[in-house]
FIFI-75851 format. One line per 4 residues: number of its first residue (from 1); their letters; for each residue x, z, y of C-alpha. Coordinates in nm, 4 decimals, always signed. Layout:
BEGIN
NUM = A = X,Z,Y; ...
END
This chain:
BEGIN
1 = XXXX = +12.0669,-9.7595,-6.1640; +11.6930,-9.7749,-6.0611; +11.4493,-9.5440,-6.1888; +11.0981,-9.6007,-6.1745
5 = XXXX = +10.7970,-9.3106,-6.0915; +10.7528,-9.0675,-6.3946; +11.0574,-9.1863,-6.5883; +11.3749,-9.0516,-6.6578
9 = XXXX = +11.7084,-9.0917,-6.6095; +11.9399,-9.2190,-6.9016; +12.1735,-9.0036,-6.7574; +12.5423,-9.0139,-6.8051
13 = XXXX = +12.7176,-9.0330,-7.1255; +13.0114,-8.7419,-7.2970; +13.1429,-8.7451,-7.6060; +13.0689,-8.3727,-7.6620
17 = XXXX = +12.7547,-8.2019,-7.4716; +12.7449,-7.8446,-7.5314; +12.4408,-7.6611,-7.4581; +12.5285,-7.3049,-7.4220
21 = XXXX = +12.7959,-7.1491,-7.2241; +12.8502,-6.8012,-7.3710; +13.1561,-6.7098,-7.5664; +13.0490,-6.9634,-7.8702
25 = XXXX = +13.0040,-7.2607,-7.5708; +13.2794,-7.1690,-7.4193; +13.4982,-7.1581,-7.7156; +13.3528,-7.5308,-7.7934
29 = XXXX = +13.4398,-7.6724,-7.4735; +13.7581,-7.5683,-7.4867; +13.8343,-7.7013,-7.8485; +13.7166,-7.9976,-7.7412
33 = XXXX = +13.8801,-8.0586,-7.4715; +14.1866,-7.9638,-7.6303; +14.1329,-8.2797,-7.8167; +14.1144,-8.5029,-7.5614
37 = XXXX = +13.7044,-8.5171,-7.5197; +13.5069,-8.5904,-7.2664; +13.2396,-8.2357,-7.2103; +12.9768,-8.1154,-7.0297
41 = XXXX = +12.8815,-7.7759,-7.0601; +12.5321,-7.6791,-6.9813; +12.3296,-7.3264,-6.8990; +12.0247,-7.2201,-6.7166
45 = XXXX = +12.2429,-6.9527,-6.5624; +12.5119,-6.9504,-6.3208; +12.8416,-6.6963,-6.3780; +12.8716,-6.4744,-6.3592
49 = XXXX = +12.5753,-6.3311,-6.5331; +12.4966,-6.0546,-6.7384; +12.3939,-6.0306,-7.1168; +12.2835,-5.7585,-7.2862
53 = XXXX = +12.5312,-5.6841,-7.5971; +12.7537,-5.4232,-7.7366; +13.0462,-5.5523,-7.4954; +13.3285,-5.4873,-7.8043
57 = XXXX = +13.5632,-5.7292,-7.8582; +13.7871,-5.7476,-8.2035; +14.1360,-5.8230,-8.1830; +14.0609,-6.1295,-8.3667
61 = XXXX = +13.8277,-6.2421,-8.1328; +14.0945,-6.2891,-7.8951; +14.3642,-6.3990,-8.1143; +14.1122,-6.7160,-8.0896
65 = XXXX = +14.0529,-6.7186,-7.7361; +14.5051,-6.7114,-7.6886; +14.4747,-7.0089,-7.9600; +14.2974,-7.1714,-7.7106
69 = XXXX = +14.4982,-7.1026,-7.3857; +14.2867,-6.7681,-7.2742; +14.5460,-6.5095,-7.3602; +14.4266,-6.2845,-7.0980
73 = XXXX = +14.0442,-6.3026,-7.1713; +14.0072,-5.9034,-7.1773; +14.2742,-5.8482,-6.8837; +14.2238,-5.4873,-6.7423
77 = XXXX = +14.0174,-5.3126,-6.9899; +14.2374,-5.0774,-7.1708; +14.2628,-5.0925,-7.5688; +14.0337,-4.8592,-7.7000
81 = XXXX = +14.2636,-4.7564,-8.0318; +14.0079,-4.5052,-8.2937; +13.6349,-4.5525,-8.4300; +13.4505,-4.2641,-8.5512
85 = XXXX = +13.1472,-4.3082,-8.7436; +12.8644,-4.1001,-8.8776; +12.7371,-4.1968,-9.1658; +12.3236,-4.1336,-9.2404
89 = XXXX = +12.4110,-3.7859,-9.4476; +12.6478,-3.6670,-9.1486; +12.9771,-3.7084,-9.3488; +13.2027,-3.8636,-9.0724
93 = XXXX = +13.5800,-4.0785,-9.0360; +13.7656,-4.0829,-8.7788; +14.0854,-4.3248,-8.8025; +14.3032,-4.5538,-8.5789
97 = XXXX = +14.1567,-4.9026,-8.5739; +14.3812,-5.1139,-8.7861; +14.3959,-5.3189,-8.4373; +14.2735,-5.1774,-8.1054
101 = XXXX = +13.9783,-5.3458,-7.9987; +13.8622,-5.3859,-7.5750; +13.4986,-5.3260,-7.4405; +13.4847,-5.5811,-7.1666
105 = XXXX = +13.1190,-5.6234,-6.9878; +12.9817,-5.9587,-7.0591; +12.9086,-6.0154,-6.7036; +13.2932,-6.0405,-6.6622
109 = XXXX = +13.3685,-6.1703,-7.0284; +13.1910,-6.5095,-7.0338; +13.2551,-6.5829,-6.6764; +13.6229,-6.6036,-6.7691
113 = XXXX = +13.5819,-6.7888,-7.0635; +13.3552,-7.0051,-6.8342; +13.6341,-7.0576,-6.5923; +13.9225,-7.1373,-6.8464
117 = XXXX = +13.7078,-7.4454,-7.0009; +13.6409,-7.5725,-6.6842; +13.9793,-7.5337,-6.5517; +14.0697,-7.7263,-6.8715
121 = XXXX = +13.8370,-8.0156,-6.7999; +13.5097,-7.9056,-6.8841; +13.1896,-8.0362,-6.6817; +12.9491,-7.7357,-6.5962
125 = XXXX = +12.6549,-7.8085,-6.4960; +12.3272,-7.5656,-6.4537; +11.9999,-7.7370,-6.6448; +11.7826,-7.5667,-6.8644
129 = XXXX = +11.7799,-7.7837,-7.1605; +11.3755,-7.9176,-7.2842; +11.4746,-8.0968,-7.5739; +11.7387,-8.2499,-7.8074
133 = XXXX = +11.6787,-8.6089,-7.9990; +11.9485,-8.7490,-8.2252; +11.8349,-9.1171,-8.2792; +12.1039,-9.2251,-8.5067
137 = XXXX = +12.3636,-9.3363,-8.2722; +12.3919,-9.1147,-7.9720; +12.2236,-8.7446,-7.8431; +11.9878,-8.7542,-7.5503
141 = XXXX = +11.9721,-8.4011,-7.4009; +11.6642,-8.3700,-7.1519; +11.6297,-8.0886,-6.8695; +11.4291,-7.9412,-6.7000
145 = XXXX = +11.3806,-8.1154,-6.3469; +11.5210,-7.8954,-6.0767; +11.5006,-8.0155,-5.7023; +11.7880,-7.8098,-5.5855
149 = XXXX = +12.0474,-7.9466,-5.8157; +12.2086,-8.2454,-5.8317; +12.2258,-8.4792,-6.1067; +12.0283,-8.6740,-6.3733
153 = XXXX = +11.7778,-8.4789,-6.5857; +11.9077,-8.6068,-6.9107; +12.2228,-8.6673,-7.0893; +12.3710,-8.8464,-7.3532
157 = XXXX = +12.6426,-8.6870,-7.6089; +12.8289,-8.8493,-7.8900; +12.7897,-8.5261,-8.0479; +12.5902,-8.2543,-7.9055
161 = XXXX = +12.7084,-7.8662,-8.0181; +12.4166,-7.5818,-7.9910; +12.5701,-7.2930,-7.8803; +12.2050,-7.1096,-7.7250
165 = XXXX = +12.1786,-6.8088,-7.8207; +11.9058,-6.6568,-8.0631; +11.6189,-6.8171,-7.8761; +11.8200,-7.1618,-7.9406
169 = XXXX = +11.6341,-7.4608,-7.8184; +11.8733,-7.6447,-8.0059; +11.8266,-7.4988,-8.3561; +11.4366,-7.5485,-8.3017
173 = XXXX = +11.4722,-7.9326,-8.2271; +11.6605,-7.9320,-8.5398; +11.3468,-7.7887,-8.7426; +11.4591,-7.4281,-8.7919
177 = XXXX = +11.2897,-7.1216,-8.7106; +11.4041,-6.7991,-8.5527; +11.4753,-6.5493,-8.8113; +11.2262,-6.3832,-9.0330
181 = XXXX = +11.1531,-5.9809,-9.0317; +11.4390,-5.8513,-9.2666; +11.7115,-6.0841,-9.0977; +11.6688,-5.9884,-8.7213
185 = XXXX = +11.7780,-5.6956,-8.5088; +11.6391,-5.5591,-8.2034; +11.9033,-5.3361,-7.9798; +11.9219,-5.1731,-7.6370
189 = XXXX = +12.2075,-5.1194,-7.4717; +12.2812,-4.9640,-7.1495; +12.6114,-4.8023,-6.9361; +12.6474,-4.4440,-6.9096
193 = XXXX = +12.9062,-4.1926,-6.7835; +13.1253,-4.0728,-7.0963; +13.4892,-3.9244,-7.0136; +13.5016,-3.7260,-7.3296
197 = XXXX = +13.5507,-3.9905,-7.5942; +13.8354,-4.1522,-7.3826; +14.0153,-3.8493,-7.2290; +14.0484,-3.7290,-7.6191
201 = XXXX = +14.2944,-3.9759,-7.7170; +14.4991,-4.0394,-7.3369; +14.7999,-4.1651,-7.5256; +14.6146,-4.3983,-7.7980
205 = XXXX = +14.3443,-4.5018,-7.5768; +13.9916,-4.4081,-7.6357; +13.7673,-4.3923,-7.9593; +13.4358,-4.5773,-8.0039
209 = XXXX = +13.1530,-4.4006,-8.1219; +12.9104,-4.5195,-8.3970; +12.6246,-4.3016,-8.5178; +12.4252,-4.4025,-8.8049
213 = XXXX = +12.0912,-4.2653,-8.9410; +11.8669,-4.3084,-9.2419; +11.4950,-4.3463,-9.0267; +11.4406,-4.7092,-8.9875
217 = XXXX = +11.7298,-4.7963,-9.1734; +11.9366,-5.0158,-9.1130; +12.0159,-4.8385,-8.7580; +12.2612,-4.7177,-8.5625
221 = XXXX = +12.3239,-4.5811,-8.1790; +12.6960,-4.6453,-8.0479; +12.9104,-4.5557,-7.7688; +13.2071,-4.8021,-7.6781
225 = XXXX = +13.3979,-4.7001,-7.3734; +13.5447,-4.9140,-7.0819; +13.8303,-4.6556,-7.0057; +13.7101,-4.5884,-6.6350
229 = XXXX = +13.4735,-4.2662,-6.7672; +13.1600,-4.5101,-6.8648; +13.0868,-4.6985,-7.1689; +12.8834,-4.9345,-7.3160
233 = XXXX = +12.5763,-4.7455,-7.4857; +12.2800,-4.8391,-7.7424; +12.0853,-4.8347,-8.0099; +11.9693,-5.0832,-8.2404
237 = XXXX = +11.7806,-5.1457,-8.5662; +11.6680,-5.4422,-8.7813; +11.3296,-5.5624,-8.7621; +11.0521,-5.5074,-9.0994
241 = XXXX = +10.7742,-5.6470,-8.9076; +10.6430,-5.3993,-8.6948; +10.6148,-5.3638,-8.3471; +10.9176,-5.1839,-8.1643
245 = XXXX = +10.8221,-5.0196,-7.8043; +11.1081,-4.9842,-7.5070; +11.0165,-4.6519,-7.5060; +11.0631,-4.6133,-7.9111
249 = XXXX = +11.3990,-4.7356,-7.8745; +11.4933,-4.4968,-7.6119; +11.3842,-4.2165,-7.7803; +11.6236,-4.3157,-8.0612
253 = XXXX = +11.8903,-4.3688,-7.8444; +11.8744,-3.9956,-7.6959; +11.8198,-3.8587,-8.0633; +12.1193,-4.0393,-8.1648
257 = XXXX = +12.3208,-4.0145,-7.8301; +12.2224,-3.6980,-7.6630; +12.4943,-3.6865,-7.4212; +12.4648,-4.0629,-7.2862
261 = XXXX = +12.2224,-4.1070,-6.9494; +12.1620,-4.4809,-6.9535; +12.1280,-4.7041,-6.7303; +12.1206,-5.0975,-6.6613
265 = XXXX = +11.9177,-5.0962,-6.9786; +11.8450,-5.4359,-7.1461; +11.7031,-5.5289,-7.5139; +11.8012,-5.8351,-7.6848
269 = XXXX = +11.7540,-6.0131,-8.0611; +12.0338,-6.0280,-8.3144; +11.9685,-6.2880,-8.5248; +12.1925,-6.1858,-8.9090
273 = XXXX = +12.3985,-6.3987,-9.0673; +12.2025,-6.2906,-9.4082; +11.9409,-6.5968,-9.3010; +12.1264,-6.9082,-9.1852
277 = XXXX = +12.0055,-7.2507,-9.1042; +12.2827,-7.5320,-9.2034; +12.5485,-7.5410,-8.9375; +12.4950,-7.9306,-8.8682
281 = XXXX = +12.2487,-8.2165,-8.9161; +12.3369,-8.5847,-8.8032; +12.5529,-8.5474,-8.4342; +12.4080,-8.1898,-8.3808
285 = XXXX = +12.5905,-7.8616,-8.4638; +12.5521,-7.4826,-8.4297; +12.7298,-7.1869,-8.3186; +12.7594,-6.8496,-8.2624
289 = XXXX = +12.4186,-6.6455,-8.2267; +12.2334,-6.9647,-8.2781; +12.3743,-7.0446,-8.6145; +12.2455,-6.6757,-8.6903
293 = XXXX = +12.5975,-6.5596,-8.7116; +12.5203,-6.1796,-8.6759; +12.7583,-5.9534,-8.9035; +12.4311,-5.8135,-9.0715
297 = XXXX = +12.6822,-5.5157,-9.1394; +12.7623,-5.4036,-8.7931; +12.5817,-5.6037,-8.5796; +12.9181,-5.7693,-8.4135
301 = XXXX = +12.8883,-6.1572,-8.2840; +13.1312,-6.2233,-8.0716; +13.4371,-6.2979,-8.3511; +13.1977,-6.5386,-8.4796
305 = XXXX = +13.0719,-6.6831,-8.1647; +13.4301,-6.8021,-8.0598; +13.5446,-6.9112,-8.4087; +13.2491,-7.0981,-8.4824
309 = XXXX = +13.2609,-7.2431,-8.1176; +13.6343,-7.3571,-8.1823; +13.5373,-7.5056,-8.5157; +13.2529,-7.7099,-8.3701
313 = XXXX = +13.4103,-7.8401,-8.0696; +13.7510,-7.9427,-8.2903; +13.4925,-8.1523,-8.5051; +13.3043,-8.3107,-8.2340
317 = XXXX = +13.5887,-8.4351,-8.0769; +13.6404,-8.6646,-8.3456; +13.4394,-8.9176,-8.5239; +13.1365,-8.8594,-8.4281
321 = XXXX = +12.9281,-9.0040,-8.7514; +13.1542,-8.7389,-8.9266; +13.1380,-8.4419,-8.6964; +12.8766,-8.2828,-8.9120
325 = XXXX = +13.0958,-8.3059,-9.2624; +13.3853,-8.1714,-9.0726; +13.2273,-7.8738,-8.9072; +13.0696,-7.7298,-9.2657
329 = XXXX = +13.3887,-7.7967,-9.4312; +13.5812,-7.6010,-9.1424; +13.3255,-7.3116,-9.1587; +13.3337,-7.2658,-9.5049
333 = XXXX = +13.6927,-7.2672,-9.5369; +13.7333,-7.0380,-9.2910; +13.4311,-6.8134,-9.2771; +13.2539,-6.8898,-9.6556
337 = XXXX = +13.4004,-6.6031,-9.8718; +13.3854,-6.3572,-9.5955; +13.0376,-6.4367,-9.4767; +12.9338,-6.4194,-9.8974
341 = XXXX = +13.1217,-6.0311,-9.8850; +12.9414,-5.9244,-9.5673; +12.5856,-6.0641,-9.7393; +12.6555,-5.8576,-10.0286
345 = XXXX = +12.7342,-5.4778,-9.8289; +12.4136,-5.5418,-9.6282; +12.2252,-5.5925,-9.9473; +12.3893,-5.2848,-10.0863
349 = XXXX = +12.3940,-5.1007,-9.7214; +11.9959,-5.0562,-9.7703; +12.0578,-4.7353,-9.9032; +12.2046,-4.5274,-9.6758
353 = XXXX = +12.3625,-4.3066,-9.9753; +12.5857,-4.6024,-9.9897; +12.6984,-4.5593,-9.6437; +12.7356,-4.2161,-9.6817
357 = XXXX = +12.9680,-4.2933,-9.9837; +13.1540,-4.5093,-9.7987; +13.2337,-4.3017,-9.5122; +13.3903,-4.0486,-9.7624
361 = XXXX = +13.5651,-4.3005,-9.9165; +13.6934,-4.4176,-9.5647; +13.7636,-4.0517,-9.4655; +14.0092,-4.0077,-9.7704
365 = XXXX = +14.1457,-4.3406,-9.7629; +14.2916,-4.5291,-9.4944; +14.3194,-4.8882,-9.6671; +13.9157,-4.8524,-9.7556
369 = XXXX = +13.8625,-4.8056,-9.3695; +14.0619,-5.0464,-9.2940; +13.8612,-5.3082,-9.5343; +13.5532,-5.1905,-9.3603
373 = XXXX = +13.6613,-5.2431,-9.0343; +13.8041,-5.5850,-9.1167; +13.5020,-5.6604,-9.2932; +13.2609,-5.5603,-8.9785
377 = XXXX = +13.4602,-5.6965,-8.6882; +13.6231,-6.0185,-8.8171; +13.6611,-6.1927,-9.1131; +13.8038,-5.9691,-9.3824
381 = XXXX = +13.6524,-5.8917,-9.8040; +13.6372,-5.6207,-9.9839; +13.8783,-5.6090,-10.3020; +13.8301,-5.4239,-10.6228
385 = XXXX = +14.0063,-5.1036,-10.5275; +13.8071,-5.0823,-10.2339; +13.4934,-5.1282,-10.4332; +13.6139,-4.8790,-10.6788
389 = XXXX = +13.6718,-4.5909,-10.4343; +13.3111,-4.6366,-10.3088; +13.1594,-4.6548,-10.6635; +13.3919,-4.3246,-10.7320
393 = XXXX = +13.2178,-4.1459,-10.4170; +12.8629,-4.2493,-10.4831; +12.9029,-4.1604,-10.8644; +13.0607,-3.8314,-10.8115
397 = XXXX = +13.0393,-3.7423,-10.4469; +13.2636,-3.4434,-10.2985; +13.2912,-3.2609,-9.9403; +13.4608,-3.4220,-9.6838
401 = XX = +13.6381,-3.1508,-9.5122; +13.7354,-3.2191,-9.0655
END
């Protein structure tokens, strides 16, 4: 094909273009190809890279990933089996994890993820994607030029699934903005030396560490260890509008975190799940961070960056005219009542009396931590009882005793 000066390339043509390969991409291009679709998987970074992020990963995170074909997505990084958390007051739990989580460094994490969808078919090329245009009938995804790769600057996609991140170029060409003050978190994270949390627990394998605190509330610091005497450290709180500094966050982090000597540090945006755009419009769908999917409770994306990834690339690989219908339907199904139930306890999480309430409650009973966790981590709802036992320790609260 010819191309004249200043013109583009109507590049070649996929039935699913994903822009985005972090876990959400990822997760999409291997749904996808599952179902027999033709994908290219785009990113303006080559793997492995890192990205700055809590590093935990949920148990059903990678029940997802095994669903499909990466059973061995956190290979090598050691369960980590208890969570103890402070709540804002001080009182504190300390319980097994109804399921052991992992803390696997993204650098590592998405380039295997990466690797299993193109060892399943997946095209991966590196483009930093300008803009998206759904006409109707096709996608045309245009990139940025780039002398030393290869390739047409523009694609076209049957369906085309934003998976971006919180800066998503994707969402924007759709007519959404970034999140508003009130529905968008600003961490820090780091990697410091910390044997003491792991060499605790050598038989059950490690404990992470969340510490919670009433100034700038919501906020929290956390320590999630790797199980080779480091771990993943931070400290993060949502936005109201005013500026944050580096140096502001630090200073929380070492309030919070005393012991932890940081370094690698990186900031990065968590965009909550407490302000989402639609998940679809036309042949263009959303996932993971740029879909907003934040738990606005803990501040975990990564359950929801797969899930929603394997929801949208099942649905693009079909009809394409009803791609859009089948992706809501799929996340509402399987995400609506949860996501409703997480909106709710960060609503009622703005006082931190709450929290503290709920930490006793989760101190004296196992099945109300066990909600929590569920609740922050994957997909789980609270249930009456639950509720109850938290209403019980805010009404009429009592010592918690080691």
């Amino acid at each position: 094909m010819s191309r004249s000066p200043g013109s583009r390339s109507a590049g070649p043509r996929f039935d699913v273009v994903v822009v985005g390969a972090g876990p959400a991409g990822a997760a999409a291009a291997l749904a996808a190809r599952r179902a027999g679709a033709r994908v290219l998987l785009l990113d303006r970074a080559d793997f492995p890279r890192d990205k700055p992020c809590g590093d935990g990963i949920a148990a059903d995170a990678l029940d997802v990933l095994a669903h499909l074909g990466v059973p061995d997505a956190a290979h090598g990084y050691p369960p980590v089996a208890r969570l103890r958390l402070v709540a804002p007051g001080g009182a504190v739990v300390a319980r097994p994890l109804p399921r052991p989580a992992r803390t696997v460094p993204r650098r590592i994490f998405d380039a295997r993820l990466v690797t299993a969808a193109v060892a399943a078919g997946a095209e991966l090329r590196r483009h930093t994607v300008r803009t998206v245009h759904d006409d109707g009938y096709e996608v045309r995804v245009a990139c940025a030029t780039d002398s030393s790769l290869r390739g047409s600057d523009e694609y076209r996609a049957a369906v085309v699934i934003g998976a971006d991140g919180a800066g998503s170029v994707v969402r924007r060409a759709l007519g959404h903005p970034p999140n508003p003050p009130g529905h968008l978190a600003l961490a820090l994270r780091g990697y410091s030396p910390w044997e003491g949390a792991w060499s605790a627990y050598p038989a059950g394998g490690g404990e992470q560490l969340i510490v919670t605190t009433s100034a700038r509330w919501p906020a929290y610091a956390w320590a999630f260890p790797l199980g080779d005497g480091s771990a993943n450290v931070g400290y993060g709180e949502v936005l109201r509008g005013a500026p944050v500094s580096r140096a502001y966050l630090l200073e929380r982090l070492a309030g919070l975190l005393p012991g932890a000597e940081p370094a690698g540090l990186r900031a990065h945006h968590l965009p909550l799940s407490t302000r989402r755009p639609p998940p679809a419009c036309g042949r263009v769908l959303l996932a993971g961070d740029a879909l907003s999917l934040i738990n606005p409770f803990t501040g975990e994306g990564i359950f929801y960056a797969v899930l929603s990834g394997a929801l949208a690339g099942a649905a693009a690989a079909g009809a394409p005219h009803e791609a859009a219908a089948r992706y809501t339907a799929a996340l509402r199904r399987r995400l609506g009542r949860h996501l409703r139930h997480s909106g709710v306890a960060a609503r009622l999480t703005q006082r931190p009396q709450v929290v503290d309430a709920a930490v006793r409650a989760a101190h004296r009973h196992g099945a109300v931590f066990d909600r929590m966790v569920d609740l922050g981590l994957a997909d789980g709802v609270f249930d009456l009882r639950t509720i109850g036992r938290i209403a019980a320790e805010l009404l009429h609260p009592g010592p918690v005793r080691p």
